[in-house]
PASEBA-1860 file (N, C-alpha, C; in nm, 3 decimals):
! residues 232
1> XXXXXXXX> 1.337/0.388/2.634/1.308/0.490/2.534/1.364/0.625/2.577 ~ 1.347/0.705/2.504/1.459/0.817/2.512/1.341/0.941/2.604 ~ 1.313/1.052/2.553/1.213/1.154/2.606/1.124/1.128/2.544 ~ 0.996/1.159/2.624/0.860/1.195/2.528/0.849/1.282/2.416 ~ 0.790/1.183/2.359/0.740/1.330/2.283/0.624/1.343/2.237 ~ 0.600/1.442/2.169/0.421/1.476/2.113/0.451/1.535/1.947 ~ 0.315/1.503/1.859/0.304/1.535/1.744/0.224/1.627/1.715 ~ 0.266/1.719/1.668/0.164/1.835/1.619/0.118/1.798/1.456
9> XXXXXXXX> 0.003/1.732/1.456/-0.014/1.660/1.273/0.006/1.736/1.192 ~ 0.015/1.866/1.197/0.007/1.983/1.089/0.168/1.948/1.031 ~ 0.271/1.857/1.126/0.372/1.877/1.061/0.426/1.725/1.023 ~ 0.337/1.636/0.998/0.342/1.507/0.959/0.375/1.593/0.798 ~ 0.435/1.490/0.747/0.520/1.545/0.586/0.406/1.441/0.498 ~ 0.290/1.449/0.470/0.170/1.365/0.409/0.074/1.469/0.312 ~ 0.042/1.424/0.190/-0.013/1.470/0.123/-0.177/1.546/0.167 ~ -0.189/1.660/0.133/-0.275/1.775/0.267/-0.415/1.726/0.257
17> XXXXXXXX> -0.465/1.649/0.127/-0.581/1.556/0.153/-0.609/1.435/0.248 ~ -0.484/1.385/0.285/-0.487/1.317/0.361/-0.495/1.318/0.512 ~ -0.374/1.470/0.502/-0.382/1.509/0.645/-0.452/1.553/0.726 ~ -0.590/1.601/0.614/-0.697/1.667/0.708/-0.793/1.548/0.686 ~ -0.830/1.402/0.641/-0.861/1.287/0.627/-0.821/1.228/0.790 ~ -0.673/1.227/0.829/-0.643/1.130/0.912/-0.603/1.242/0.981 ~ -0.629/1.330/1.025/-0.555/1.459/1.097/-0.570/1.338/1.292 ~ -0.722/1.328/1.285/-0.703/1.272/1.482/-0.573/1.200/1.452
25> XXXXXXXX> -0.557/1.086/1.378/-0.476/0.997/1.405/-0.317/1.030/1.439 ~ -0.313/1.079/1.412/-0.148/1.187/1.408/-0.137/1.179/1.588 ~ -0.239/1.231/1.634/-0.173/1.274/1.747/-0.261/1.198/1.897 ~ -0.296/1.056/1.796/-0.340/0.931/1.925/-0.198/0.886/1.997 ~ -0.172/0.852/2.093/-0.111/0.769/2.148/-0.051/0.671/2.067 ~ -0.122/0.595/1.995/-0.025/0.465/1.916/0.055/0.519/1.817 ~ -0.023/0.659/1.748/0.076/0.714/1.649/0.238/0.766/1.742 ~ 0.214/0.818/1.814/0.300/0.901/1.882/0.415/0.798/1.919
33> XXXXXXXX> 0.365/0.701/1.972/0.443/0.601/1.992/0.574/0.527/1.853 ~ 0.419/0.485/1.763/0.532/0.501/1.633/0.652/0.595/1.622 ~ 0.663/0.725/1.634/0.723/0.795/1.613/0.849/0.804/1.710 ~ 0.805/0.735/1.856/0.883/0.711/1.943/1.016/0.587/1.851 ~ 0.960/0.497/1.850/0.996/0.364/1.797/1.097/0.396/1.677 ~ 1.081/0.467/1.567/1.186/0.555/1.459/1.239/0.582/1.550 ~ 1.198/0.702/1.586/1.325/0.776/1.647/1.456/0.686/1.725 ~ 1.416/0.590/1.841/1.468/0.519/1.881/1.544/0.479/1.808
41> XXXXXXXX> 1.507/0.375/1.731/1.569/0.302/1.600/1.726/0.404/1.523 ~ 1.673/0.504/1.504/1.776/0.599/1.430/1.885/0.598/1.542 ~ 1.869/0.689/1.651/1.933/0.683/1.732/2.058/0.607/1.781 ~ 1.966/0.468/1.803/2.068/0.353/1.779/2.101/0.276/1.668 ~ 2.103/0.356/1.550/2.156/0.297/1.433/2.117/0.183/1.398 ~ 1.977/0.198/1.385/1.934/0.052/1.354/1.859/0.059/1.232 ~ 1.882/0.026/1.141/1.834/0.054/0.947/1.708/0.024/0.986 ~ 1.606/0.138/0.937/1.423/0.110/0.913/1.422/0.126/0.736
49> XXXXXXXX> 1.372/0.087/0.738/1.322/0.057/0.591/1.158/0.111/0.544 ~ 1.123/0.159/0.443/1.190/0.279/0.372/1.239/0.363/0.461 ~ 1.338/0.475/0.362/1.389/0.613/0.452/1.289/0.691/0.463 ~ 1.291/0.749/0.563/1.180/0.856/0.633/1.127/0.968/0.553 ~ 1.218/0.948/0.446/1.113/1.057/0.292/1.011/0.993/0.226 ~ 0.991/0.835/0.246/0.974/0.775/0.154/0.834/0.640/0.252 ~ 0.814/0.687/0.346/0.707/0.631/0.424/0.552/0.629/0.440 ~ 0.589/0.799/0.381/0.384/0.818/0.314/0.459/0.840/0.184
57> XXXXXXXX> 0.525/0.765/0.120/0.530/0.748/-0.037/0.355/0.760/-0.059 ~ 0.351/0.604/-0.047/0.181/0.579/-0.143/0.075/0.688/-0.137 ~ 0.058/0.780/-0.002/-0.026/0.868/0.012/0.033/0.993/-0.026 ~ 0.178/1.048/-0.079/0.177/1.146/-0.150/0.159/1.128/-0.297 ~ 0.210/0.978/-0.341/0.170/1.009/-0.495/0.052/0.980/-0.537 ~ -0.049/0.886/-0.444/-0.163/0.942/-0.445/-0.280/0.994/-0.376 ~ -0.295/1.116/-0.401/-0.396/1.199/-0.278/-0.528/1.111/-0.271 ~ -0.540/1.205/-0.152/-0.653/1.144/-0.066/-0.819/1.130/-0.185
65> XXXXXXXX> -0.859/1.259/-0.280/-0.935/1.273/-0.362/-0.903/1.209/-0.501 ~ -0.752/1.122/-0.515/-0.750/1.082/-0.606/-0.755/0.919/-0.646 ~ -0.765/0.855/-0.522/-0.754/0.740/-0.501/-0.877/0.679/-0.551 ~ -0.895/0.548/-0.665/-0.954/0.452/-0.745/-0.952/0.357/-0.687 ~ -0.843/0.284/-0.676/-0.846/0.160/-0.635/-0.718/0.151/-0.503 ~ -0.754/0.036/-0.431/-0.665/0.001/-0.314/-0.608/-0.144/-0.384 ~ -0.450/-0.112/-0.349/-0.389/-0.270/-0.378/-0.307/-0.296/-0.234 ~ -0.385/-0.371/-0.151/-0.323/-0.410/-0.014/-0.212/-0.491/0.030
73> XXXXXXXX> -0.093/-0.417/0.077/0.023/-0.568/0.085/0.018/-0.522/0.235 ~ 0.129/-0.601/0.263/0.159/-0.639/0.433/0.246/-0.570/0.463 ~ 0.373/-0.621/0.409/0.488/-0.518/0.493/0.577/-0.457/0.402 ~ 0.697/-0.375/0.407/0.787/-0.331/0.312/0.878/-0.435/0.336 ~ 0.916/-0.431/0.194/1.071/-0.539/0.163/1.193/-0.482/0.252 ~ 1.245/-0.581/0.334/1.302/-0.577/0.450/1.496/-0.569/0.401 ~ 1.501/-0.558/0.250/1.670/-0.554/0.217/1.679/-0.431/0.157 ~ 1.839/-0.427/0.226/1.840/-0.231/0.174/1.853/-0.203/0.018
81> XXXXXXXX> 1.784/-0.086/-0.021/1.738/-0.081/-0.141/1.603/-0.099/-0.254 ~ 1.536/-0.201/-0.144/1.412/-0.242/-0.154/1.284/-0.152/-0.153 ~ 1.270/-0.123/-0.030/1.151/-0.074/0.004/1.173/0.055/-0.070 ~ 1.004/0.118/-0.117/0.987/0.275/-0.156/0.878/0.316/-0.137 ~ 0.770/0.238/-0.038/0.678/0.300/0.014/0.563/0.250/-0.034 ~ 0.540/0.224/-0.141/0.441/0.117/-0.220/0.447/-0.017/-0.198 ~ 0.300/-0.104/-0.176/0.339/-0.224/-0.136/0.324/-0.273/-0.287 ~ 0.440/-0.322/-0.311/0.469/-0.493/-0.425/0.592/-0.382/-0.506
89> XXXXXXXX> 0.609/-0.276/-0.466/0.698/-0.208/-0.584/0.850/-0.210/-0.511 ~ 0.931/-0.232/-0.630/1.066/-0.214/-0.612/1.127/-0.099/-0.665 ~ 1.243/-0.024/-0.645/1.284/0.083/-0.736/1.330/0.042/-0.888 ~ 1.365/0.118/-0.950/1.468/0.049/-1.090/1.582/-0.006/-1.032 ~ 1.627/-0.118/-1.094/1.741/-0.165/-1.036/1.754/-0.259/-1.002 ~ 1.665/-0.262/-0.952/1.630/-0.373/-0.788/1.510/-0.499/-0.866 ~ 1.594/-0.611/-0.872/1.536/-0.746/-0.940/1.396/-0.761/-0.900 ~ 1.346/-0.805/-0.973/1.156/-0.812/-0.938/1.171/-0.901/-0.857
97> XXXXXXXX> 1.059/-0.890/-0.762/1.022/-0.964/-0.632/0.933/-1.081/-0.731 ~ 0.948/-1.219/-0.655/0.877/-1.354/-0.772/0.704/-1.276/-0.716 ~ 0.661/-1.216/-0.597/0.519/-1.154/-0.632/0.501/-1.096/-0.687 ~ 0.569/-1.014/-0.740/0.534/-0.929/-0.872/0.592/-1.006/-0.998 ~ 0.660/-1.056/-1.009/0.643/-1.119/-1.144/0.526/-1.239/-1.187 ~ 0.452/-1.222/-1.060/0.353/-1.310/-1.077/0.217/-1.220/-1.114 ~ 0.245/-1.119/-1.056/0.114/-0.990/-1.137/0.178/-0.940/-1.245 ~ 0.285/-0.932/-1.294/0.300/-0.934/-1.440/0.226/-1.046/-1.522
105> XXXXXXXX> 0.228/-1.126/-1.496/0.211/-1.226/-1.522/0.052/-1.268/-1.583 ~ 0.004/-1.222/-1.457/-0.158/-1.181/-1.480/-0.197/-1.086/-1.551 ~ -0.107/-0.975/-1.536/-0.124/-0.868/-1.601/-0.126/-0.924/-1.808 ~ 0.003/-0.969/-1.800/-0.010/-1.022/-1.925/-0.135/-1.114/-1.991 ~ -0.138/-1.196/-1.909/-0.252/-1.296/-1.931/-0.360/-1.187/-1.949 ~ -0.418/-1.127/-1.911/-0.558/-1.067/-1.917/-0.568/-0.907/-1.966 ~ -0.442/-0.862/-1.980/-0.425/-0.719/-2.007/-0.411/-0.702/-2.141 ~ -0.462/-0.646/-2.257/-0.382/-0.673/-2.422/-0.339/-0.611/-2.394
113> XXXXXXXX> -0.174/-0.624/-2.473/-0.082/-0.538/-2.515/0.009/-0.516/-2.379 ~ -0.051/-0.581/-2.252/0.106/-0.566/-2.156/0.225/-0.661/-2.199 ~ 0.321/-0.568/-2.157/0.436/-0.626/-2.240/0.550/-0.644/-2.018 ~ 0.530/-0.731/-1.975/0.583/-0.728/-1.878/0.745/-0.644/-1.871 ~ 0.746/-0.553/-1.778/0.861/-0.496/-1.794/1.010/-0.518/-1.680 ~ 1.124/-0.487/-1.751/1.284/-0.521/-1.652/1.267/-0.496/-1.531 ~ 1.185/-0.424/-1.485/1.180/-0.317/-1.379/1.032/-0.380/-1.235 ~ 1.028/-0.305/-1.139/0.918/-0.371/-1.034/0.864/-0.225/-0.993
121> XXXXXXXX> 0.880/-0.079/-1.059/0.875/0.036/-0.953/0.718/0.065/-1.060 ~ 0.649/0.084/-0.982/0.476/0.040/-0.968/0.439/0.225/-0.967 ~ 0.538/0.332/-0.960/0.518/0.454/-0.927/0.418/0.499/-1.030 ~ 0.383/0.465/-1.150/0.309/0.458/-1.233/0.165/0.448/-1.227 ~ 0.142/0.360/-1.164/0.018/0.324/-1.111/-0.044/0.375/-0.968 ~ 0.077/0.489/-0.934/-0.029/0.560/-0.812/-0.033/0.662/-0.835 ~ 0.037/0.748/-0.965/-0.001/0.855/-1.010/-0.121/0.863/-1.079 ~ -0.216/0.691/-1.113/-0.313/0.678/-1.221/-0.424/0.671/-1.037
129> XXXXXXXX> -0.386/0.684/-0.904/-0.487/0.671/-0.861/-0.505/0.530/-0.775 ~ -0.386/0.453/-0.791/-0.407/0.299/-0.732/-0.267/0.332/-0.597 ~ -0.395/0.327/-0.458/-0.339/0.329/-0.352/-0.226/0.229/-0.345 ~ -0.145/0.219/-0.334/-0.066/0.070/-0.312/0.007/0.086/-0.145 ~ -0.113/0.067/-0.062/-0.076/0.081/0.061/-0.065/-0.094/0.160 ~ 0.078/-0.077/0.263/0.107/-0.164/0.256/0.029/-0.170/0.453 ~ 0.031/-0.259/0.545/-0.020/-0.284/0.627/0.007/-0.189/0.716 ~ 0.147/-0.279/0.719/0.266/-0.179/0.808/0.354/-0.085/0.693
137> XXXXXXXX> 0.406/0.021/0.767/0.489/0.123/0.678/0.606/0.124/0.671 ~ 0.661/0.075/0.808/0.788/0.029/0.801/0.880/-0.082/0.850 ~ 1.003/-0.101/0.803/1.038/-0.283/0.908/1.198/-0.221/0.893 ~ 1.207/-0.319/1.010/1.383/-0.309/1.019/1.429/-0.402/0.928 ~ 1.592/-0.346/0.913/1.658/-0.460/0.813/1.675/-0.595/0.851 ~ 1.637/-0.666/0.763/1.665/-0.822/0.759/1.511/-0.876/0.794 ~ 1.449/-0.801/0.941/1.362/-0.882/1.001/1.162/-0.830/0.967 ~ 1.185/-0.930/0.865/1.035/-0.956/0.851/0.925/-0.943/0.928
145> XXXXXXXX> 0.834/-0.828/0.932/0.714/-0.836/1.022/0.770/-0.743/1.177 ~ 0.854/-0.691/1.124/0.922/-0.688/1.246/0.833/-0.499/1.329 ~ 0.804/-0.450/1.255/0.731/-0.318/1.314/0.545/-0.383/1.274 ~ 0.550/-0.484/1.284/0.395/-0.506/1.274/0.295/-0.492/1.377 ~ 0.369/-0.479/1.486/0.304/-0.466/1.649/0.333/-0.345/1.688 ~ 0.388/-0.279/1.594/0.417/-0.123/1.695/0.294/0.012/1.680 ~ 0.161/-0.030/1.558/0.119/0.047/1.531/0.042/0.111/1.427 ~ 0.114/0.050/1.307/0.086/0.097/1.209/-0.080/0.024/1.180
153> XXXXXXXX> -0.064/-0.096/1.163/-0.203/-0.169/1.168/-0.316/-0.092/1.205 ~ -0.308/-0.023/1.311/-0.397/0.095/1.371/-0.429/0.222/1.264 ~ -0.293/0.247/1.238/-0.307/0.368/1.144/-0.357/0.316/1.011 ~ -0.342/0.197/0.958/-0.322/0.149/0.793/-0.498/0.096/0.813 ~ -0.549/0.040/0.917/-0.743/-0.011/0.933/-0.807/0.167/0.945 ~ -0.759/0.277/0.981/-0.790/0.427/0.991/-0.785/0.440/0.847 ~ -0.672/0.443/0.803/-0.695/0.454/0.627/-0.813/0.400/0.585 ~ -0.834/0.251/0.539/-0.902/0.197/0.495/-1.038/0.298/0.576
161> XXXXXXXX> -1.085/0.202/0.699/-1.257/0.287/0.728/-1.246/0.424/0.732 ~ -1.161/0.518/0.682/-1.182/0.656/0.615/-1.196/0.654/0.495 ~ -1.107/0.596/0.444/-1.200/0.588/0.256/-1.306/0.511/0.260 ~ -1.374/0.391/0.347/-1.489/0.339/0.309/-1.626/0.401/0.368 ~ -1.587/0.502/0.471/-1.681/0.567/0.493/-1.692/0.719/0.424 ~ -1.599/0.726/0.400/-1.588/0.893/0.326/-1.572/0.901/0.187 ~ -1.532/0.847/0.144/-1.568/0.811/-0.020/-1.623/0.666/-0.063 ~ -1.666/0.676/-0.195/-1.758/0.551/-0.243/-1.666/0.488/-0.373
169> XXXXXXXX> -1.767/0.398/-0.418/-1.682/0.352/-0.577/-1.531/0.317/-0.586 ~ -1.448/0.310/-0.430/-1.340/0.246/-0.440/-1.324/0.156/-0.488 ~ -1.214/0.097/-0.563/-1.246/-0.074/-0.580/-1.110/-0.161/-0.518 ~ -1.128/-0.225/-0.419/-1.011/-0.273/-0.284/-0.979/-0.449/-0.390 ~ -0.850/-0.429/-0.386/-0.812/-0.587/-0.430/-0.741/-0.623/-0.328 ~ -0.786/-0.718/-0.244/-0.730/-0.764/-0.144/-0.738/-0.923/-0.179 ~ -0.559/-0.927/-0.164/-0.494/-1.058/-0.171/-0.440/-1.157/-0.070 ~ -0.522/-1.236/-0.029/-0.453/-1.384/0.061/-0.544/-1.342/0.209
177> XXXXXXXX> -0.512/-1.450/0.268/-0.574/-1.422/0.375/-0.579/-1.298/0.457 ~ -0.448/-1.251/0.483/-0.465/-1.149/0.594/-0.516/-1.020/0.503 ~ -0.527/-0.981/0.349/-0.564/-0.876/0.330/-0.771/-0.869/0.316 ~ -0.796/-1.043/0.316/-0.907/-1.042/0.318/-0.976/-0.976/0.469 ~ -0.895/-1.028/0.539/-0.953/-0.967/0.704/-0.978/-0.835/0.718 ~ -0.925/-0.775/0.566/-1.001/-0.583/0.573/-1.088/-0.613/0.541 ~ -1.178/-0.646/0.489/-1.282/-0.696/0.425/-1.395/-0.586/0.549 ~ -1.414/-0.650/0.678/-1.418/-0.630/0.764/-1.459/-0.428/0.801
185> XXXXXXXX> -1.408/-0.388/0.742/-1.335/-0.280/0.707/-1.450/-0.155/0.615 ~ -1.489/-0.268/0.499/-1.502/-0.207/0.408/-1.642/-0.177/0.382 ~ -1.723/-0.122/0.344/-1.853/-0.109/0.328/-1.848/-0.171/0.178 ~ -1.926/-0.255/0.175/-1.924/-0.348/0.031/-2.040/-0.299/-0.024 ~ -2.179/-0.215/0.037/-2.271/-0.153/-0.025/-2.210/0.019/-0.099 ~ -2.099/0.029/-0.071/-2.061/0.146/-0.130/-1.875/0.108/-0.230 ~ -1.847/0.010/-0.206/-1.699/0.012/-0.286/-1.761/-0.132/-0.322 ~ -1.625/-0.170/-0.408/-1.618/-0.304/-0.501/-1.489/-0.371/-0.417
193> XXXXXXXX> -1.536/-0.458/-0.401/-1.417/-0.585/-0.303/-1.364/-0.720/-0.406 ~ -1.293/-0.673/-0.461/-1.222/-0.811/-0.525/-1.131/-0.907/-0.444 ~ -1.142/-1.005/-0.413/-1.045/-1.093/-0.370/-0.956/-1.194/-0.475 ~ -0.834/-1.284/-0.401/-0.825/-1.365/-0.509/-0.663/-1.432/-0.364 ~ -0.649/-1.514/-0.399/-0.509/-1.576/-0.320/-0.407/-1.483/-0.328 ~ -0.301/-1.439/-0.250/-0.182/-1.418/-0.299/-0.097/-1.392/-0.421 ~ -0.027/-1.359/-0.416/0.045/-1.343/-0.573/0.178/-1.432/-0.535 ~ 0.234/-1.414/-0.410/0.334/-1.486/-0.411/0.329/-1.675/-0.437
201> XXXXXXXX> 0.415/-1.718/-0.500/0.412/-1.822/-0.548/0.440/-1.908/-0.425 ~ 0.457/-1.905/-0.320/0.416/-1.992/-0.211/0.263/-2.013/-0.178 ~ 0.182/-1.958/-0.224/0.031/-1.935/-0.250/0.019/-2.018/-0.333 ~ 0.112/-2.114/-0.441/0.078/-2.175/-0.527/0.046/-2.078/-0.679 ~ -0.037/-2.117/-0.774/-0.037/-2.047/-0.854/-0.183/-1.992/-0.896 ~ -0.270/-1.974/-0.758/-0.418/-1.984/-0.786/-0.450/-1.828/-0.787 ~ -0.314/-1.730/-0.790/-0.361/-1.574/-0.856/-0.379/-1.581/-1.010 ~ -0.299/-1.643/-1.039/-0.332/-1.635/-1.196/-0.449/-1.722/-1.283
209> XXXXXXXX> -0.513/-1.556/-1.327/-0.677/-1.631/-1.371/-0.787/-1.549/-1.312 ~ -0.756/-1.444/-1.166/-0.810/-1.358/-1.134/-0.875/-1.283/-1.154 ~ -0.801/-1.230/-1.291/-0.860/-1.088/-1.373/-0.887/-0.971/-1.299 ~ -0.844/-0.923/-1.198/-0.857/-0.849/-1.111/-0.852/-0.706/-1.185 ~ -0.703/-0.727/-1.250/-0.662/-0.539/-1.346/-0.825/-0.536/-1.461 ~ -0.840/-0.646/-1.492/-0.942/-0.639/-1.633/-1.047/-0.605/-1.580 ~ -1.095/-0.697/-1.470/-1.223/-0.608/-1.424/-1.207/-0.489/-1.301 ~ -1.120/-0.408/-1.260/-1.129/-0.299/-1.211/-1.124/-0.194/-1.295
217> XXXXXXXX> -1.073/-0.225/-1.424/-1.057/-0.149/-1.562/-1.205/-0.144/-1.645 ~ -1.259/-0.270/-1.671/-1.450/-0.271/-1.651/-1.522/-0.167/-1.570 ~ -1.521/-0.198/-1.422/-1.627/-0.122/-1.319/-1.575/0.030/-1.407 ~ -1.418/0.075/-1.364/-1.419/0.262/-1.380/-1.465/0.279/-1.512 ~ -1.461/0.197/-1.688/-1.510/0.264/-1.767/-1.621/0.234/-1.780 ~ -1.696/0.176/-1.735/-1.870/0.139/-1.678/-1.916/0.275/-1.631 ~ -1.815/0.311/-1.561/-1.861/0.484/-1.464/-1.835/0.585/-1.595 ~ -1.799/0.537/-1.647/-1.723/0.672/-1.751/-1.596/0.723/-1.726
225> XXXXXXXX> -1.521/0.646/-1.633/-1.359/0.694/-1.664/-1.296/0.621/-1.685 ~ -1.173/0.645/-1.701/-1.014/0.669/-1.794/-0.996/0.531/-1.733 ~ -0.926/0.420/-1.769/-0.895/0.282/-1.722/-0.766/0.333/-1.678 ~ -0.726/0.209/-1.622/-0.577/0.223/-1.558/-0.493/0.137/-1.664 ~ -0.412/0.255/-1.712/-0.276/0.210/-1.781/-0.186/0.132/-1.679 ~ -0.189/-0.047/-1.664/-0.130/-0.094/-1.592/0.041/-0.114/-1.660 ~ 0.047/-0.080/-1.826/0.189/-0.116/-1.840/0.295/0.008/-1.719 ~ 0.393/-0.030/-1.693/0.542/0.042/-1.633/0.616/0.024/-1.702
END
């Protein structure tokens, strides 16, 4: 590795609800390290995925006080062009991933009036408030899973038991095994925990039927707010 270095969190580029939310974490050891690990990576020209504007995507478009619901994925899409910081979203352009055409899918089935759309970029739905935070934040090109040990896991379980201890009435959809293991995580006497299999169709087809969008759209106008416009 190259020189040390240290993080002053005040200058992490993250939406300012968040930053004073996760401010310790910035400047633990495993974070710092992360930051080692980029840097490295750049250095030696080695493609990380998303670009480094685009890594607290999910937590700038949605703040820390504005967050409804959590939609938990694992890692960013590992081909260039792919990743944008949201887990299950693609940019325009960029052919739907078969997991998301499988929550279209659902979406249709249980949503009136969704009309599944050309497109996979989900940016829509975190301006309405739906975290779409992914495990890990970032991966090198080609290789799958590949920054899953460097860290982030640390930082992405800090997310979670900061919203489950610091705010209430979240409602967490956690899909397939490993997103159930937040579970763990979550205070279930203060948020709503939906589960359900996978979306990806190697899961088979036992997401669809879930109703997950219909009833997280239930609980918030139960409270008295605004449902989530899931069309894009």
């Amino acid at each position: 590795m190259t020189s040390e270095i240290t993080i002053n969190p005040n200058d992490v580029q993250i939406e300012n609800g968040w930053k004073t939310a996760l401010y310790d974490e910035f400047g633990k050891p495993y974070f710092v390290r992360i930051k080692q690990i980029l840097m490295d990576a750049k250095e030696a020209h080695i493609p990380v995925y998303p670009p480094g504007s685009l890594i607290f995507n999910a937590f700038n478009r949605t703040p820390y006080d504005k967050v409804r619901v959590v939609i938990l994925g694992q890692d960013p899409y590992h081909q260039p062009g792919q990743a944008m910081g949201l887990s299950f979203s693609v940019p325009h352009g960029v052919r739907v991933p078969p997991s998301l055409q499988n929550i279209y899918k659902e979406l249709e089935r249980s949503i009136p009036g969704f009309v599944p759309p050309d497109h996979g970029d989900l940016s829509a739905w975190a301006d309405q408030g739906v975290l779409l935070l992914n495990a890990s934040l970032t991966v090198e090109r080609g290789k799958a899973g590949s920054h899953s040990r460097i860290g982030w896991q640390t930082f992405t379980d800090a997310v979670i038991e900061t919203l489950s201890k610091e705010r209430s009435d979240i409602i967490f959809m956690l899909w397939g095994n490993y997103a159930k293991d937040k579970i763990r995580l979550i205070d279930a006497d203060k948020h709503y925990i939906l589960t359900a299999v996978h979306p990806s169709p190697l899961a088979g087809n036992g997401f669809i039927g879930c109703s997950h969008f219909a009833s997280a759209n239930q609980i918030l106008e139960s409270r008295g707010e605004a449902p989530i416009n899931w069309q894009v």
